[in-house]
Backbone of each chain as ProteinMPNN parsed JSONL, in Angstrom:
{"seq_chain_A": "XXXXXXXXXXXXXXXXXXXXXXXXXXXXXXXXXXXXXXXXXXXXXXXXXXXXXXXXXXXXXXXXXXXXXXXXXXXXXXXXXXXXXXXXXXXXXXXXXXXXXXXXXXXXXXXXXXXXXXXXXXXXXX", "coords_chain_A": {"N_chain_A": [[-10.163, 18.275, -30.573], [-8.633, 19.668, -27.77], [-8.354, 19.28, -24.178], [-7.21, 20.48, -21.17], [-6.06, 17.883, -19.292], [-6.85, 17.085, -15.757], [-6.302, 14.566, -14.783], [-4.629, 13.127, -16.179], [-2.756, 14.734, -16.315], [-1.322, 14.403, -14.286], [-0.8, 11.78, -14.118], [1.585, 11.533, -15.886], [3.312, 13.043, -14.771], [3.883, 11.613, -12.514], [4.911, 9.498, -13.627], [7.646, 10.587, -14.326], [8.022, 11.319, -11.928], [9.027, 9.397, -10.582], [10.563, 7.728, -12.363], [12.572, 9.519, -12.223], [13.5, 9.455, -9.484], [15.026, 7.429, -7.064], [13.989, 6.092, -4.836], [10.763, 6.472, -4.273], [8.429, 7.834, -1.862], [4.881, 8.236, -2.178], [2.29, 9.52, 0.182], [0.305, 10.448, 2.657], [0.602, 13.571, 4.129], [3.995, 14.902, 4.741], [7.367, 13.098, 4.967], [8.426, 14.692, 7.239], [5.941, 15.608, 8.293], [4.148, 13.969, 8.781], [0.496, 12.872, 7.983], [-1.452, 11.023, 8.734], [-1.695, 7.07, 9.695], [-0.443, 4.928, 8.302], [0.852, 5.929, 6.445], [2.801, 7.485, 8.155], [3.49, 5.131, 9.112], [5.38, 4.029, 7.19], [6.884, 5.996, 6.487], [8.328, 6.193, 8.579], [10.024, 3.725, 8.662], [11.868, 4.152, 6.28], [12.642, 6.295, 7.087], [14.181, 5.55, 9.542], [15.943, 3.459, 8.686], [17.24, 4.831, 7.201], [16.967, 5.673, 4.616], [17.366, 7.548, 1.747], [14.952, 9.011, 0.18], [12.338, 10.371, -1.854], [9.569, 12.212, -0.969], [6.457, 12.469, -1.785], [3.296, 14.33, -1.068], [0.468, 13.381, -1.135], [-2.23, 14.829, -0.172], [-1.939, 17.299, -1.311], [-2.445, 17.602, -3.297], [-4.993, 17.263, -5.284], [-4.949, 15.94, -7.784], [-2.952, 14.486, -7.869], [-3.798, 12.458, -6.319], [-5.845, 11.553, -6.862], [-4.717, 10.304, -9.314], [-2.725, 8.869, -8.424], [-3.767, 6.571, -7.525], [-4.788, 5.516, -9.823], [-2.599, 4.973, -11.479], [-1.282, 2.937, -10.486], [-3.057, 1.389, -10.086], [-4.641, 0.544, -7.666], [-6.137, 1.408, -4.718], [-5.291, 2.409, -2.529], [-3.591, 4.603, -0.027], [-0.021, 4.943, 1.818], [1.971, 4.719, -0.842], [4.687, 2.623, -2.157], [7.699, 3.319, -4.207], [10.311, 2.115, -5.739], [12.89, 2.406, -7.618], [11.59, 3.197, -10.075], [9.327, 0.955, -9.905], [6.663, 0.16, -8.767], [6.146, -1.236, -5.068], [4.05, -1.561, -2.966], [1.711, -1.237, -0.522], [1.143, 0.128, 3.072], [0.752, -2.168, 4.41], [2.135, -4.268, 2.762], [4.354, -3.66, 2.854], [5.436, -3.173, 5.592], [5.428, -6.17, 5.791], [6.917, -6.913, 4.519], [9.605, -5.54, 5.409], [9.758, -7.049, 8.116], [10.516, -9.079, 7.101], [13.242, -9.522, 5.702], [12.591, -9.179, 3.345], [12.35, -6.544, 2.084], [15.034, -5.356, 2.598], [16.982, -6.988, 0.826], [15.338, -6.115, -1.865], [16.429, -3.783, -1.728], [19.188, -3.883, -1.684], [19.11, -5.386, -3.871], [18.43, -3.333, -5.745], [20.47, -1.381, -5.616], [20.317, 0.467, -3.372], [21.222, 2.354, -0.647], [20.974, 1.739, 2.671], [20.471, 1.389, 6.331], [21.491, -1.357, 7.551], [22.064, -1.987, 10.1], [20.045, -1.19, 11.541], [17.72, -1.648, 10.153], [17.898, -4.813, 11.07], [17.167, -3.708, 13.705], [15.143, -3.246, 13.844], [13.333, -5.683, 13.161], [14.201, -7.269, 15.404], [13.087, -6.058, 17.32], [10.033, -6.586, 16.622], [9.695, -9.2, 17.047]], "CA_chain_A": [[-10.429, 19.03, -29.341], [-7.918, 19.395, -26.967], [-8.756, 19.596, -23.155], [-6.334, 19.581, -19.983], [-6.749, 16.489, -18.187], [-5.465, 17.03, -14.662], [-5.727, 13.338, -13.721], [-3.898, 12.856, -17.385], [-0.98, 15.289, -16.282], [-0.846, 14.316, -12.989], [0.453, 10.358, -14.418], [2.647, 12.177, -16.522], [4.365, 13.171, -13.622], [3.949, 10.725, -11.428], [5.863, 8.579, -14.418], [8.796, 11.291, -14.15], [9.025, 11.576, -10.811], [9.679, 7.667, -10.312], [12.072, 7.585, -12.616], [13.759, 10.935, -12.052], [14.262, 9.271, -8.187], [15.559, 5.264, -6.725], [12.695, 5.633, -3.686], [9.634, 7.771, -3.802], [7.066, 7.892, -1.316], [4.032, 8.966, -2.229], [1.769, 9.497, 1.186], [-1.035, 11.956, 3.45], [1.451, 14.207, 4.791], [5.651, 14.79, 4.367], [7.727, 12.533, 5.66], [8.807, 14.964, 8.629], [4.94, 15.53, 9.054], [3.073, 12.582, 7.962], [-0.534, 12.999, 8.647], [-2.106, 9.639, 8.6], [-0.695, 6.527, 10.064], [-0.21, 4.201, 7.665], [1.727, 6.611, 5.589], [3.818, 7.195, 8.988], [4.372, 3.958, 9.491], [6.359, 3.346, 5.821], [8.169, 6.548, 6.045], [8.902, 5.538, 9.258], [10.534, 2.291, 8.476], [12.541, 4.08, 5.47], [13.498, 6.905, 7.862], [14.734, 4.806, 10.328], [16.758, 2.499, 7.476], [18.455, 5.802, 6.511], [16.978, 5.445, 2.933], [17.146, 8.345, 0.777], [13.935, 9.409, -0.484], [11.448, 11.549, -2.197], [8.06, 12.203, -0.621], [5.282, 13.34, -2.635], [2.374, 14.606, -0.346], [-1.22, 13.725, -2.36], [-3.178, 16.271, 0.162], [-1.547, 18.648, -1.674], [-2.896, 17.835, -5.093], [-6.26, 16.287, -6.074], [-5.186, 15.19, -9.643], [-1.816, 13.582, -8.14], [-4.424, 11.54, -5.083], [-6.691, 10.129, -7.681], [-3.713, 9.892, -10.501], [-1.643, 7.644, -8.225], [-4.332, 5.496, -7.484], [-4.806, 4.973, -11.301], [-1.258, 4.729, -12.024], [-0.446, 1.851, -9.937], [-4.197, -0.047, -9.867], [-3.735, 0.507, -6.144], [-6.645, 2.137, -4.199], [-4.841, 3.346, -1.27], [-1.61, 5.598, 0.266], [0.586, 5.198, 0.748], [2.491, 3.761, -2.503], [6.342, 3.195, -2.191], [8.292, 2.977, -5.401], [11.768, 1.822, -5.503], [13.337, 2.321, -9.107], [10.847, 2.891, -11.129], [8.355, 0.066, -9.666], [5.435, -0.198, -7.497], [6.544, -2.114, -4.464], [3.645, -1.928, -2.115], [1.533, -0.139, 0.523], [1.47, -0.286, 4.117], [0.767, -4.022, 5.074], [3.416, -5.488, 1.866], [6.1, -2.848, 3.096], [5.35, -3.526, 6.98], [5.672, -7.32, 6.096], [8.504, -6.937, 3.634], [11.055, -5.141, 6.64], [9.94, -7.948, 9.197], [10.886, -10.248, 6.315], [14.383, -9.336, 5.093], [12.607, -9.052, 1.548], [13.133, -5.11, 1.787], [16.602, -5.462, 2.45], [17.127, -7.511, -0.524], [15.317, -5.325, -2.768], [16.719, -2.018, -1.611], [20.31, -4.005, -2.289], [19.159, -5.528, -5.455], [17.904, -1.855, -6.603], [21.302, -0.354, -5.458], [19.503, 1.886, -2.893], [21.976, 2.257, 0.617], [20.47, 1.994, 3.487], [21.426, 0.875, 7.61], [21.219, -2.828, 7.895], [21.985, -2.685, 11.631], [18.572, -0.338, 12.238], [16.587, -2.815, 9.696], [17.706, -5.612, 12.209], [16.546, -3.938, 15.168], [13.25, -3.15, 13.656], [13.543, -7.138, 13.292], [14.629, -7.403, 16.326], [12.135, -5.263, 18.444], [9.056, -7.076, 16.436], [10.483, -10.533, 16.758]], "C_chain_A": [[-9.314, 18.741, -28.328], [-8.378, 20.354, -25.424], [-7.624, 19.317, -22.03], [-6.777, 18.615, -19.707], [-6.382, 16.616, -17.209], [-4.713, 15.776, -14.311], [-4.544, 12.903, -14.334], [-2.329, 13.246, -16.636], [-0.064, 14.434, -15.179], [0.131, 13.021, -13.298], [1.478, 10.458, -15.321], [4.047, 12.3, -15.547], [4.681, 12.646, -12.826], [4.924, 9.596, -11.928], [7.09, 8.933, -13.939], [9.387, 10.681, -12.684], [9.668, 9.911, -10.147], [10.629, 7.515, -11.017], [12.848, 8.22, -12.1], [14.679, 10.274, -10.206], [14.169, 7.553, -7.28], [14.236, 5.164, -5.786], [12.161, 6.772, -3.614], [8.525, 6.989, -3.095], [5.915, 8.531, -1.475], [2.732, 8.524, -0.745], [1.062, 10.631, 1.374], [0.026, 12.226, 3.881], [3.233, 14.227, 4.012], [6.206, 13.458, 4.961], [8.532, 13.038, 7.115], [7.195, 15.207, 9.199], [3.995, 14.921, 8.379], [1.513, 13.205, 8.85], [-1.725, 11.851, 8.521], [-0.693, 8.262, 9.454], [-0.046, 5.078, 9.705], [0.645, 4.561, 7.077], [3.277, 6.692, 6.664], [4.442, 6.26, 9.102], [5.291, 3.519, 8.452], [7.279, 4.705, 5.936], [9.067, 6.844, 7.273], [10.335, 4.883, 9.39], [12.133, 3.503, 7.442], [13.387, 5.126, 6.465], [14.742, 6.283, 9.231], [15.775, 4.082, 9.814], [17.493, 3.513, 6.692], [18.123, 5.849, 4.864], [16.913, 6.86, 2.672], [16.143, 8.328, 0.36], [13.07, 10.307, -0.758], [9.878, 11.155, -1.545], [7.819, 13.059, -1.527], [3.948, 13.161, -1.805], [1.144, 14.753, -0.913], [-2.292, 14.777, -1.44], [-3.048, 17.23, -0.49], [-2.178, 18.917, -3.046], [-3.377, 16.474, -5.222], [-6.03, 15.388, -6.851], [-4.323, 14.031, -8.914], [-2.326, 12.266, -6.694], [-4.852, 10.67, -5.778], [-5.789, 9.767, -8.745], [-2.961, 8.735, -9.781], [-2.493, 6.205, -8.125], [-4.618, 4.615, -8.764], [-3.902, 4.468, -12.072], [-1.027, 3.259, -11.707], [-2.209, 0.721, -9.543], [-4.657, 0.319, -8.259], [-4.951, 1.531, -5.258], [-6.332, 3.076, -2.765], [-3.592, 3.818, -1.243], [-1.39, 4.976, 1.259], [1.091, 4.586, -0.396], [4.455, 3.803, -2.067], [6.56, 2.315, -3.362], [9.46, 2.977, -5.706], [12.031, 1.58, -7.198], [12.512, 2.38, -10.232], [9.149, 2.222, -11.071], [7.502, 0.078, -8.404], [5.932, -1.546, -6.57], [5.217, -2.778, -3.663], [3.135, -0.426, -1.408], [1.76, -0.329, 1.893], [1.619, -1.839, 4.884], [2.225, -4.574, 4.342], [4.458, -4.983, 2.495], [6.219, -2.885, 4.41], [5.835, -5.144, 6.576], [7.212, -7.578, 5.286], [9.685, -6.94, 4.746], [10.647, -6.632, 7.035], [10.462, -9.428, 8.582], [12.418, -10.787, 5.679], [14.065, -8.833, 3.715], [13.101, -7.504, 1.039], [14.318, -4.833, 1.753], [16.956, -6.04, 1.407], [16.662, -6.271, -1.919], [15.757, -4.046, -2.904], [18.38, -2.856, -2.108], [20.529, -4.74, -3.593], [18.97, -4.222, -6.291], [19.342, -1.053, -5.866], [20.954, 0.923, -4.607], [20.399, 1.552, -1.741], [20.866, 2.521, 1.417], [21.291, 1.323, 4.78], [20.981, -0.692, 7.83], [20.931, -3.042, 9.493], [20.414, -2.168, 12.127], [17.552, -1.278, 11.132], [16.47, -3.722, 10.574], [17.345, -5.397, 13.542], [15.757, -3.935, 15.05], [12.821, -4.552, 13.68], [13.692, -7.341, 14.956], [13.266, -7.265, 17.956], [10.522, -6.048, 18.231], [8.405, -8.566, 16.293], [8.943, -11.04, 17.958]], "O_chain_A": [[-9.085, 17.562, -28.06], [-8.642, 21.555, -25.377], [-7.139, 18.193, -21.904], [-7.978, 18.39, -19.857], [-5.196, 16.285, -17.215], [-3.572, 15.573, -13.896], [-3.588, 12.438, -13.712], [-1.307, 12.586, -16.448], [1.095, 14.023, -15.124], [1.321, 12.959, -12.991], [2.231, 9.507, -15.531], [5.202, 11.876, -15.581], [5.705, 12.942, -12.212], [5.595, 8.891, -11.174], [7.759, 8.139, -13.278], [10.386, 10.048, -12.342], [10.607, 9.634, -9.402], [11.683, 7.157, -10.492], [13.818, 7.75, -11.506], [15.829, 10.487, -9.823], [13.183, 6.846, -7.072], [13.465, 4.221, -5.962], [12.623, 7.816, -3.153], [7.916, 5.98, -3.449], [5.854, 9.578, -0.832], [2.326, 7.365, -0.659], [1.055, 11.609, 0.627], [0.728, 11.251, 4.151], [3.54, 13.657, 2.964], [5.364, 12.717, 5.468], [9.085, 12.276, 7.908], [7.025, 15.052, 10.408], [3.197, 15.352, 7.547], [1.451, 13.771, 9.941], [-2.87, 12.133, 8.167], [0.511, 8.387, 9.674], [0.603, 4.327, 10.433], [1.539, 3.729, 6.923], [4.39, 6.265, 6.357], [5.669, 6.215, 9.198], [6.047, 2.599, 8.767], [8.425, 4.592, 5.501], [10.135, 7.457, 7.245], [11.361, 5.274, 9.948], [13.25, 3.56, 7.958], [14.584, 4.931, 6.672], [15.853, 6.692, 9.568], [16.726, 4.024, 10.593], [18.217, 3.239, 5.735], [18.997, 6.046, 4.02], [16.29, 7.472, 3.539], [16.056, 7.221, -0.171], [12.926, 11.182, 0.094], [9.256, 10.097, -1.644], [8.462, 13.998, -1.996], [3.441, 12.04, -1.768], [0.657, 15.846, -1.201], [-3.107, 15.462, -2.058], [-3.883, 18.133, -0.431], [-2.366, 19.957, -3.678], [-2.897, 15.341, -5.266], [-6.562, 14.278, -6.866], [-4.631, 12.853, -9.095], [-1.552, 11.442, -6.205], [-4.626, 9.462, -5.715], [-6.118, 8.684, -9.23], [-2.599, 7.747, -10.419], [-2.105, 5.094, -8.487], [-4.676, 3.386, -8.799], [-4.079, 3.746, -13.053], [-0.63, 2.466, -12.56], [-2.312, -0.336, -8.92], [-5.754, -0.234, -8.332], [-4.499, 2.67, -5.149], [-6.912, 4.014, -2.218], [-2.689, 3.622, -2.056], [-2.316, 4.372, 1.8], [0.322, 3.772, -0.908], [5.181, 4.758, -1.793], [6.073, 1.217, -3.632], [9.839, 4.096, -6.052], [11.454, 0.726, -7.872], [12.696, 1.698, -11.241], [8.158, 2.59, -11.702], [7.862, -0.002, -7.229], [6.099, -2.656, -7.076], [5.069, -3.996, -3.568], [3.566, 0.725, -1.479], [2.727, -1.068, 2.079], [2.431, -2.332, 5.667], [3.158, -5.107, 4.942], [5.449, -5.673, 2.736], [7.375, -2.57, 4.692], [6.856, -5.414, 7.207], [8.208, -8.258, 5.529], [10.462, -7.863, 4.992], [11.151, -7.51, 6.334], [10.719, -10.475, 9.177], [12.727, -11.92, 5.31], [14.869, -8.236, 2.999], [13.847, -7.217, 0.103], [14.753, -4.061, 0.898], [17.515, -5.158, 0.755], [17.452, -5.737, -2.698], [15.583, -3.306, -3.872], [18.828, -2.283, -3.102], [21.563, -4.806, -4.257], [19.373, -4.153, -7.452], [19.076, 0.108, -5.553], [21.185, 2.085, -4.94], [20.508, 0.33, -1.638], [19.952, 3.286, 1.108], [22.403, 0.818, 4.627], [19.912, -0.917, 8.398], [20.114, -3.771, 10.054], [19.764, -2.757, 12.991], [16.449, -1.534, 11.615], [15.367, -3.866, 11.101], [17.192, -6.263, 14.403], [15.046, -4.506, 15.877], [11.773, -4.696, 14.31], [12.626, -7.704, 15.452], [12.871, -7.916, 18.922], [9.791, -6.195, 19.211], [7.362, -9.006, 15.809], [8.791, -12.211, 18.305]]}, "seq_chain_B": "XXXXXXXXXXXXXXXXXXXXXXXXXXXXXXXXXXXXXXXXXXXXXXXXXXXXXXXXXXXXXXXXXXXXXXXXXXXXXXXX", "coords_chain_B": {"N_chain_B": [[-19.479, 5.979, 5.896], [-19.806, 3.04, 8.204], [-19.193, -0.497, 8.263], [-20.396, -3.443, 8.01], [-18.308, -6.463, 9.378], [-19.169, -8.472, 8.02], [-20.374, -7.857, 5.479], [-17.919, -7.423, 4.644], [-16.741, -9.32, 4.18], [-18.784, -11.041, 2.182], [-18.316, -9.665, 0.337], [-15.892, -9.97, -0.789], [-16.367, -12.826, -1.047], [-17.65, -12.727, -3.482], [-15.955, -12.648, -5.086], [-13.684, -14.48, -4.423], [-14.961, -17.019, -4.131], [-14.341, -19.843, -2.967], [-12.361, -19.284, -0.891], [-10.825, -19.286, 2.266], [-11.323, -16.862, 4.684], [-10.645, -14.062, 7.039], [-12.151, -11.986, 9.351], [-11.27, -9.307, 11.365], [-12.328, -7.117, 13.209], [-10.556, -3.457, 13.976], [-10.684, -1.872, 15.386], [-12.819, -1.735, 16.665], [-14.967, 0.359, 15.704], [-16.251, -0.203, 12.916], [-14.895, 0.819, 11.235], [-12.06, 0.625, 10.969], [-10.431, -2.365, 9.753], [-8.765, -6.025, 9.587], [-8.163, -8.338, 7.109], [-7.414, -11.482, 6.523], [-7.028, -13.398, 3.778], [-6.619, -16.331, 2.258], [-6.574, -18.078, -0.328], [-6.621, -20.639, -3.358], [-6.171, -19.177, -5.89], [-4.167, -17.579, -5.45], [-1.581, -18.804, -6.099], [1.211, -18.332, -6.724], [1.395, -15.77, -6.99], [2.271, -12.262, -6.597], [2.72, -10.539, -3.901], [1.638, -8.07, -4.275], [-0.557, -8.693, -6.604], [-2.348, -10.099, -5.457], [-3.582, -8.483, -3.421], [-4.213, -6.466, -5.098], [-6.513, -8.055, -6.094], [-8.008, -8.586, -4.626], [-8.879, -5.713, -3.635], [-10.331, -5.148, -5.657], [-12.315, -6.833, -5.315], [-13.436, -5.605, -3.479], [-14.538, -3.599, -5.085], [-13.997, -0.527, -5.104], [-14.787, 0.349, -2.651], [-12.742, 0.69, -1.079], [-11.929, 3.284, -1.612], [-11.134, 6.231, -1.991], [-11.959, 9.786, -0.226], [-14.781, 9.665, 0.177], [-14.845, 6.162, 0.486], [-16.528, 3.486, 1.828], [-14.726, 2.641, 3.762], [-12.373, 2.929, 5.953], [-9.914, 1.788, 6.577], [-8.183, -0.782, 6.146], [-6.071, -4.001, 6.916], [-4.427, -5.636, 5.164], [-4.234, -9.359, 4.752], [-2.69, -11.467, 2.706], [-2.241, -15.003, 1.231], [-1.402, -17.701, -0.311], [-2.64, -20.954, 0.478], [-0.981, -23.498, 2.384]], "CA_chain_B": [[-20.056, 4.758, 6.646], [-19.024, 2.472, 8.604], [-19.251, -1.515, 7.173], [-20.276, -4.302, 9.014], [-17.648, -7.514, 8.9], [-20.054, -9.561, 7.497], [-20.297, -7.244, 4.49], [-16.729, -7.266, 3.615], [-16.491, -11.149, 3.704], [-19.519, -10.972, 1.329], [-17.987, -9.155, -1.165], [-14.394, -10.748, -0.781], [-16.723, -14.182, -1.127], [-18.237, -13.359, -4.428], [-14.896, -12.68, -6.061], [-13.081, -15.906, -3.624], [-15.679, -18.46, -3.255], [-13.691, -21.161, -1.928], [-11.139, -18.979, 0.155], [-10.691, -19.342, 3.706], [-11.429, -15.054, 5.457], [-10.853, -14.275, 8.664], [-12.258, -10.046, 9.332], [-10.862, -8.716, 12.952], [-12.728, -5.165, 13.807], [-9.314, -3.692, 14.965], [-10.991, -0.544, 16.525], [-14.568, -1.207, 17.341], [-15.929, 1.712, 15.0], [-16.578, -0.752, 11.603], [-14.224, 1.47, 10.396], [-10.768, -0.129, 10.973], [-10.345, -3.993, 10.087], [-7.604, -6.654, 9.059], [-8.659, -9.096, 6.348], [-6.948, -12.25, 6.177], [-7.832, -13.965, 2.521], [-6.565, -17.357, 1.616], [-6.8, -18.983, -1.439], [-5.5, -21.357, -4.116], [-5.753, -18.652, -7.179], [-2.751, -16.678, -4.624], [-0.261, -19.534, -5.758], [2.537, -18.126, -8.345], [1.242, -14.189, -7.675], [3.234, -11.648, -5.74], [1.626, -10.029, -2.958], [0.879, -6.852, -5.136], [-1.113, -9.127, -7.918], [-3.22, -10.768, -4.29], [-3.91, -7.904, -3.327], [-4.924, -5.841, -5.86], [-7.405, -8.688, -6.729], [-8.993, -8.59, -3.372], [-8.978, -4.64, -3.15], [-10.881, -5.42, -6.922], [-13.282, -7.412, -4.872], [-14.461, -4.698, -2.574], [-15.568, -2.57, -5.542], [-14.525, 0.616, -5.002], [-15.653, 0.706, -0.841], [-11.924, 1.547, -0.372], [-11.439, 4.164, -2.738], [-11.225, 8.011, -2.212], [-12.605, 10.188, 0.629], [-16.234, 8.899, -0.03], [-14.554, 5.384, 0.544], [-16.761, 3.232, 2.951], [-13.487, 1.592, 4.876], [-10.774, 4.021, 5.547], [-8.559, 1.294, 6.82], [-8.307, -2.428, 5.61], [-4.585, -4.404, 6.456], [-4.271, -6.946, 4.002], [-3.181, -10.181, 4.462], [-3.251, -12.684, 1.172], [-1.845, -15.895, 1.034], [-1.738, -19.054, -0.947], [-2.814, -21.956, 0.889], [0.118, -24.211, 2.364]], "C_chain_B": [[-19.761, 4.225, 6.996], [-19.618, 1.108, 7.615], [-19.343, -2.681, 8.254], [-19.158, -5.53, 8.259], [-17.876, -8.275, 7.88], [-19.807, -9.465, 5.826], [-18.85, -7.183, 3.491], [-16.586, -8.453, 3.241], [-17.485, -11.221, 2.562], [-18.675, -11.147, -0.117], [-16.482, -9.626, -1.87], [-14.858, -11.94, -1.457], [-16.937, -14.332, -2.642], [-16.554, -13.623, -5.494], [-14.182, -14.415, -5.656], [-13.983, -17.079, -3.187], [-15.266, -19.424, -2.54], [-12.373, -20.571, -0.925], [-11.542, -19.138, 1.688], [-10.455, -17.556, 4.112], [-11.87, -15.012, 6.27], [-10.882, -12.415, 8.711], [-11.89, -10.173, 10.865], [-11.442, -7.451, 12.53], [-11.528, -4.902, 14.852], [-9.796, -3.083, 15.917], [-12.127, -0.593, 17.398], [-15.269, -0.69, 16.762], [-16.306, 1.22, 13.724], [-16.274, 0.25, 10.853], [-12.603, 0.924, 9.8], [-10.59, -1.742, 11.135], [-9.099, -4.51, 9.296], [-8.426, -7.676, 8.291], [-7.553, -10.106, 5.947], [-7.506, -13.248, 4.486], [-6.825, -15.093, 2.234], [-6.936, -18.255, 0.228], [-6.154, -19.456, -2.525], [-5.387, -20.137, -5.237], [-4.785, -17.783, -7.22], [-1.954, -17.054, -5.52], [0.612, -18.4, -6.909], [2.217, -16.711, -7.872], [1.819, -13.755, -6.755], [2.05, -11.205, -4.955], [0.98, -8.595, -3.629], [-0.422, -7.117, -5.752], [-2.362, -9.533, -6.725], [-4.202, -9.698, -4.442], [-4.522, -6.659, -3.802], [-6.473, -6.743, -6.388], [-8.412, -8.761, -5.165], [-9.69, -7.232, -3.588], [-9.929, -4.635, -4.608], [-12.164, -6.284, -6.47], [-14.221, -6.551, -4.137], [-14.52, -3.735, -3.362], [-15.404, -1.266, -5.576], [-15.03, 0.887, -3.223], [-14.314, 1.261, -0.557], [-11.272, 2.885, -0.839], [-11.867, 5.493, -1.908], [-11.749, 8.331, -0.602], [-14.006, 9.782, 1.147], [-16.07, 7.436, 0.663], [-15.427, 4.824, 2.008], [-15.487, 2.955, 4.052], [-11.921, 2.425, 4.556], [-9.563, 3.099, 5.993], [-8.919, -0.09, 6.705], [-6.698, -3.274, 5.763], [-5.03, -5.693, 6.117], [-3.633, -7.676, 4.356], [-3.249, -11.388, 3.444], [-2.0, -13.626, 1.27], [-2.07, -17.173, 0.245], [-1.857, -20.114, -0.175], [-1.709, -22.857, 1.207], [0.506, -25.234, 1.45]], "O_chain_B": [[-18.673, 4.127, 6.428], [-20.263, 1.287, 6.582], [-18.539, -2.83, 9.174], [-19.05, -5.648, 7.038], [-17.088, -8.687, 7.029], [-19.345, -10.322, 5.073], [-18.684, -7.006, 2.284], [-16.321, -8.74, 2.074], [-16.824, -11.6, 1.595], [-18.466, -11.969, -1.01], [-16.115, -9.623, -3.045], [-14.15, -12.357, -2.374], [-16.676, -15.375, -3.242], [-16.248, -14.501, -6.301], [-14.195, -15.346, -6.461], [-13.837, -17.849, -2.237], [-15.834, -19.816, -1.52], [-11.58, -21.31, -0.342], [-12.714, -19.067, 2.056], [-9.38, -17.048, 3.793], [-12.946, -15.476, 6.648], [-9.99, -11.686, 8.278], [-12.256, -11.163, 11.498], [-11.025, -6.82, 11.559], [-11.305, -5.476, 15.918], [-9.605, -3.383, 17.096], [-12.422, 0.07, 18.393], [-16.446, -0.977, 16.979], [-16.808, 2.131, 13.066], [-17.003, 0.676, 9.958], [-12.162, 0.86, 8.652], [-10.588, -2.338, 12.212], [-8.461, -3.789, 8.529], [-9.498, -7.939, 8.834], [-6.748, -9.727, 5.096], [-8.66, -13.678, 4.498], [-5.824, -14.518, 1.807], [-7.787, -19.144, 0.241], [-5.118, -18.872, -2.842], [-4.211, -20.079, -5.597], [-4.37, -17.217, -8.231], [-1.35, -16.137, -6.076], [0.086, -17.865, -7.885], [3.005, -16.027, -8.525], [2.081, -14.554, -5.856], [0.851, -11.377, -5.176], [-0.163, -8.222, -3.367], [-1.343, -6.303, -5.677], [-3.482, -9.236, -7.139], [-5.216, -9.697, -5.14], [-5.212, -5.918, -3.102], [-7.385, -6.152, -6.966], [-9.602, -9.073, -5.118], [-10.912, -7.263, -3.734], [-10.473, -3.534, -4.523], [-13.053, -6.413, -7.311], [-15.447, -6.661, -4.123], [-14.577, -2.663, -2.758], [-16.349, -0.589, -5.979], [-15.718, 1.867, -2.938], [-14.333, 2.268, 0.15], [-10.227, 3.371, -0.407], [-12.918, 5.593, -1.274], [-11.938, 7.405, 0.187], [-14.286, 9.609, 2.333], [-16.98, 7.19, 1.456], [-15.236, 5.381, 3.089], [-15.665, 3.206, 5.243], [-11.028, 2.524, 3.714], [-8.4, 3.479, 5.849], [-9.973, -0.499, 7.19], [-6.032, -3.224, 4.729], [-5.768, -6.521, 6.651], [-2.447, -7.384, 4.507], [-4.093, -12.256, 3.664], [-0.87, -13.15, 1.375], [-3.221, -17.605, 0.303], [-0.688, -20.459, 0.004], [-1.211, -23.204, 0.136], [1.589, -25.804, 1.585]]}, "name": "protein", "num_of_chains": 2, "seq": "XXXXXXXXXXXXXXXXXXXXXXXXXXXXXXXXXXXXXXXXXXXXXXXXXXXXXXXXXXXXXXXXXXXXXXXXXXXXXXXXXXXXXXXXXXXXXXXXXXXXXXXXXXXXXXXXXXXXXXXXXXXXXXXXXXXXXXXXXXXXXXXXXXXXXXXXXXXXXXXXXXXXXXXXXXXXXXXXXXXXXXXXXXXXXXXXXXXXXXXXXXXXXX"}
């Protein structure tokens, strides 16, 4: 018997699209219109740090809300995934910046970003 | 629903018996809280591995639209 699965496809794709790109955000909203503020606050941080990245907006699709949560163990959004790997949601990736550890892993994962605008976010929360 | 404090330490407790949890109500509405969790079985795990084992403690309350607790910030640590 063969049946779609949506939640099935959805980690199909959710595999892809992590590889296919160095930093995806998956979050409520875009990252020019976040609609939650947890999600804001990480694509925030990456906007601000000049990172390159893909948003993927789970309002938009059921399968890919409850698929990410299944993918990554992980009951909440947002999810950021740097190379491949589950980094974290809002608290690890809020404490990460104020930590340097994000800076490290965005230049161990070869990802560019602005050092001087990481240190003011440092700076400002000091 | 909202969730009283009490309730989340509960359920944090049965999984962490011997941890040290500190709940702040950030908002007022026993909707929005911070959960500090302490304990020795932290040591060696990343903050992902913590925290998935906490968010594994509350069952399902933070899960989905249905989810009692639409906002929970995590903080997990290993004991000094």
């Amino acid at each position: 018997m063969t049946m779609s699965d949506p939640i099935a496809d959805a980690k199909t794709q959710i595999d892809e699209t992590i590889k296919a790109n160095s930093v995806v955000l998956y979050m409520k909203g875009t990252k020019s219109m976040p609609q939650c503020g947890f999600s804001s606050r990480v694509a925030g941080v990456l906007n601000y740090m000049g990172v390159e990245f893909q948003d993927v907006n789970v309002l938009a699709d059921d399968a890919v809300r409850q698929g990410i949560k299944e993918f990554s163990d992980w009951p909440t959004i947002p999810q950021l995934y740097v190379q491949g790997e589950f980094v974290g949601g809002c608290d690890i990736i809020t404490e990460m910046t104020l930590t340097g550890e994000l800076d490290k892993l965005f230049e161990d994962s070869g990802v560019s970003f602005d050092k001087d605008a990481a240190d003011k976010i440092r700076e400002a929360n000091a | 629903m909202p969730m009283q404090p009490e309730e989340i330490e509960d359920l944090i407790r049965e999984t962490f018996p011997d941890a040290e949890i500190t709940i702040t109500d950030l908002a007022g509405d026993g909707n929005h809280y911070a959960a500090e969790v302490i304990d020795a079985s932290f040591a060696g795990q990343n903050r992902v591995q913590q925290q998935r084992a906490v968010y594994a403690a509350l069952k399902g309350k933070m899960d989905g639209p249905a989810g009692d607790l639409h906002a929970l910030a995590l903080t997990t640590k290993a004991p000094d």
